[in-house]
MMTF fields as JSON, N, C-alpha, C and O atoms, coordinates in Angstrom:
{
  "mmtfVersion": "1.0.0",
  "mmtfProducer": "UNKNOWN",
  "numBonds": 191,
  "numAtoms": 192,
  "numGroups": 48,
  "numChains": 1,
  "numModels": 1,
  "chainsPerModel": [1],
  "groupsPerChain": [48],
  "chainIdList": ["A"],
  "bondAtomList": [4, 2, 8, 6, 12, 10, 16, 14, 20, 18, 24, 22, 28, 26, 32, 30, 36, 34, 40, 38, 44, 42, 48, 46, 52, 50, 56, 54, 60, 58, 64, 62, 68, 66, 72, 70, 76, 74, 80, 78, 84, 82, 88, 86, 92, 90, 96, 94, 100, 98, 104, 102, 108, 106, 112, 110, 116, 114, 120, 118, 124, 122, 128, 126, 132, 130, 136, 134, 140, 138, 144, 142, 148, 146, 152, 150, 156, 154, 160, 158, 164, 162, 168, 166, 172, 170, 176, 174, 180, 178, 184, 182, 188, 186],
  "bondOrderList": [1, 1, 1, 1, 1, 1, 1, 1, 1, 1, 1, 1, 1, 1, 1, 1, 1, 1, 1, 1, 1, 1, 1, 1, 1, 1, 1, 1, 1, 1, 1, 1, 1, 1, 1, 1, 1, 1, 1, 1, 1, 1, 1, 1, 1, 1, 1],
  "groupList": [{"groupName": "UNK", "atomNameList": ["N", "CA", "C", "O"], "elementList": ["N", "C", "C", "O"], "formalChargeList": [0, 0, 0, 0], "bondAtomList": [1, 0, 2, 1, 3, 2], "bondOrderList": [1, 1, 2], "singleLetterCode": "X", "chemCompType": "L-PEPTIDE LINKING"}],
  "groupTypeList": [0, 0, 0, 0, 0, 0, 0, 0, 0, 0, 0, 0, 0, 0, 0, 0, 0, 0, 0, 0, 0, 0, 0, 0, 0, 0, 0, 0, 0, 0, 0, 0, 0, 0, 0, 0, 0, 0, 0, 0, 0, 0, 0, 0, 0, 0, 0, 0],
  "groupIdList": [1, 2, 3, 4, 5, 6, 7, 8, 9, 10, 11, 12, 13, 14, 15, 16, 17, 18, 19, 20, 21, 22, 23, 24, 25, 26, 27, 28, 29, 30, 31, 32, 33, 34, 35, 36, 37, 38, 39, 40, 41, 42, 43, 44, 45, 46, 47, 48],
  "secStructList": [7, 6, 2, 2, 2, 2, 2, 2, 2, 2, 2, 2, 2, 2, 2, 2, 2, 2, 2, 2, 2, 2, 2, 2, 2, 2, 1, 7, 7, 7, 7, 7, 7, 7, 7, 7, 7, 7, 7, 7, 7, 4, 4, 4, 6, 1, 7, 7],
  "xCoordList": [0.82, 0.0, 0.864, 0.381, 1.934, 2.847, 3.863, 4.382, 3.935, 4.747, 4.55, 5.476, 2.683, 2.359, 2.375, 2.423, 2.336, 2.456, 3.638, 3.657, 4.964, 6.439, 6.296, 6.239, 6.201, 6.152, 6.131, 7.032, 4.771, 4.041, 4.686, 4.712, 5.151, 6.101, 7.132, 7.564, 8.123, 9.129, 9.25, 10.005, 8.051, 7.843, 7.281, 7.406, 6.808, 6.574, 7.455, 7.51, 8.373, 10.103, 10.495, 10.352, 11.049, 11.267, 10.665, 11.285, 9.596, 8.548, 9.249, 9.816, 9.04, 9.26, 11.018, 11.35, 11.847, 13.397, 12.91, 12.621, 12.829, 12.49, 11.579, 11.465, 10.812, 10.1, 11.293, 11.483, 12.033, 12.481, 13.745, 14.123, 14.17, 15.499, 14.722, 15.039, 14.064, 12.727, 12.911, 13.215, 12.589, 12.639, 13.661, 13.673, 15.285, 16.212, 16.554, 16.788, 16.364, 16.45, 16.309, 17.214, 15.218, 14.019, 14.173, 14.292, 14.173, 15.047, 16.124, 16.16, 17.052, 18.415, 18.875, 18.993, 19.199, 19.966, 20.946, 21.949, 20.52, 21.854, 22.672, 22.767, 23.817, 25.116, 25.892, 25.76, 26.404, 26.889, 28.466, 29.117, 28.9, 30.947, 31.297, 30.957, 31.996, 32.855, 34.37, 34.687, 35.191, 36.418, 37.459, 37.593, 38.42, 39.346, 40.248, 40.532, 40.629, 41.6, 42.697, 42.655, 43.657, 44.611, 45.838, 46.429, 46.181, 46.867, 48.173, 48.072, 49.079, 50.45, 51.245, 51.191, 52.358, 52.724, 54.249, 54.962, 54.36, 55.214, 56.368, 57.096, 57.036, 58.411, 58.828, 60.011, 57.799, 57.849, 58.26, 58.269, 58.697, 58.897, 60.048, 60.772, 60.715, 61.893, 62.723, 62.44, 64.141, 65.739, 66.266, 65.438, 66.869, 67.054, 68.78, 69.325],
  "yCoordList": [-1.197, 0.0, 1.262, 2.258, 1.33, 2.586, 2.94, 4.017, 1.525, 1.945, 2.2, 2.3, 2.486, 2.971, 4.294, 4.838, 5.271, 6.651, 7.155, 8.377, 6.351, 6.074, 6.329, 7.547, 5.747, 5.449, 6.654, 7.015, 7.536, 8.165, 9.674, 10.689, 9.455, 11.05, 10.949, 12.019, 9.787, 9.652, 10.195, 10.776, 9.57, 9.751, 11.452, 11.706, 12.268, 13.433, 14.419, 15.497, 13.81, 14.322, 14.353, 15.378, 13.028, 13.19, 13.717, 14.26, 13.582, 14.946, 16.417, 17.018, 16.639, 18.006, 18.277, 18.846, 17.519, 17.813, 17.997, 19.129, 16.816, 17.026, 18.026, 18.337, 18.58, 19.812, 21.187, 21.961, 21.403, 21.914, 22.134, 23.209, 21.084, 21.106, 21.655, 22.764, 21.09, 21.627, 23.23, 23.994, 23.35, 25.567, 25.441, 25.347, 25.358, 25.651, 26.332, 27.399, 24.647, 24.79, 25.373, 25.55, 25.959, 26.532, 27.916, 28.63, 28.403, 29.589, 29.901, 29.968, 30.062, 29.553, 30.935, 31.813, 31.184, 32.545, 33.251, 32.758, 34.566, 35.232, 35.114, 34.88, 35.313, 35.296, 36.969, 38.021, 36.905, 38.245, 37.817, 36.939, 39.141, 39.004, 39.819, 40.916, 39.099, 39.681, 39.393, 38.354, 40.766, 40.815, 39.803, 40.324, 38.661, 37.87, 38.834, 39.787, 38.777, 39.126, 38.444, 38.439, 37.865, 37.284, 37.994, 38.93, 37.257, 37.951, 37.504, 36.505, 37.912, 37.33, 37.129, 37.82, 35.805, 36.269, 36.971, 37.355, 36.941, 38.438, 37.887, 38.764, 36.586, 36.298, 36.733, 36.896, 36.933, 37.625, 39.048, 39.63, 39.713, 41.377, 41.285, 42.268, 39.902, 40.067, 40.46, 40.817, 40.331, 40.726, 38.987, 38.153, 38.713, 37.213, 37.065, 35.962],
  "zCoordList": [0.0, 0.0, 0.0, -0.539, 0.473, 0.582, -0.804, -1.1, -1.566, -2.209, -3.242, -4.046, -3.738, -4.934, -4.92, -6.023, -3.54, -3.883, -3.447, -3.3, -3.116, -3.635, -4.727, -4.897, -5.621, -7.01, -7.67, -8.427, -7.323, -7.807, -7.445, -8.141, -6.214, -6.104, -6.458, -6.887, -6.527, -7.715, -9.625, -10.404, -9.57, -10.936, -11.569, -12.767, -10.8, -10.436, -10.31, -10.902, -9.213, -9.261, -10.839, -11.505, -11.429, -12.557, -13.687, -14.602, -13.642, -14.369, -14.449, -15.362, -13.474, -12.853, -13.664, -14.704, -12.532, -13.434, -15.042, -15.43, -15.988, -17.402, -17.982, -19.168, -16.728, -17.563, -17.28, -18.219, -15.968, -15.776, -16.853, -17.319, -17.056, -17.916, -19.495, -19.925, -20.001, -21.151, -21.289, -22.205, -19.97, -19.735, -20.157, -21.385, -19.317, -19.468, -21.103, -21.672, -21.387, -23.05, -23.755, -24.571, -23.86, -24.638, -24.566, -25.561, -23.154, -22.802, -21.598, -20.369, -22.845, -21.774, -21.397, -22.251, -19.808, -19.187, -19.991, -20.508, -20.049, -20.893, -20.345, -19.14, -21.472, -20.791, -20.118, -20.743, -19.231, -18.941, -19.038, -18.471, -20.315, -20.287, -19.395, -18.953, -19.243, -17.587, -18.513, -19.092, -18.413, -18.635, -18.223, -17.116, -18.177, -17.526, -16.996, -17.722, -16.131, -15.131, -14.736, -13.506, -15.109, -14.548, -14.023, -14.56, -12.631, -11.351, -11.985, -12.697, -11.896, -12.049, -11.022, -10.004, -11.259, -9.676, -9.749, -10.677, -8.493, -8.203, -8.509, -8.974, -8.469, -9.07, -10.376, -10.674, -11.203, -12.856, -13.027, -14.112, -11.554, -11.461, -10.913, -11.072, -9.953, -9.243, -10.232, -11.375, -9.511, -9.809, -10.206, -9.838, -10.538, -10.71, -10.37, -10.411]
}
């Protein structure tokens, strides 16, 4: 008796993800460019 509405909120779950991923898809988040920045390190300025 318990494990047909197991079942049933499982299968709901996975519903849900596959509709969710569906959105994603369909309309996917813009992208925002963000400049790269790379730090250098400080041995590249020493005296050698």
């Amino acid at each position: 008796m318990f494990r047909r509405p197991l079942l049933l909120l499982v299968l709901i779950l996975i519903l849900a993800a596959l509709g969710g991923l569906l959105v994603l898809g369909a309309f996917p988040p813009p992208v925002s460019q963000q400049p790269v920045e790379r730090v250098l390190p400080n041995e590249r300025f020493g005296t050698r």
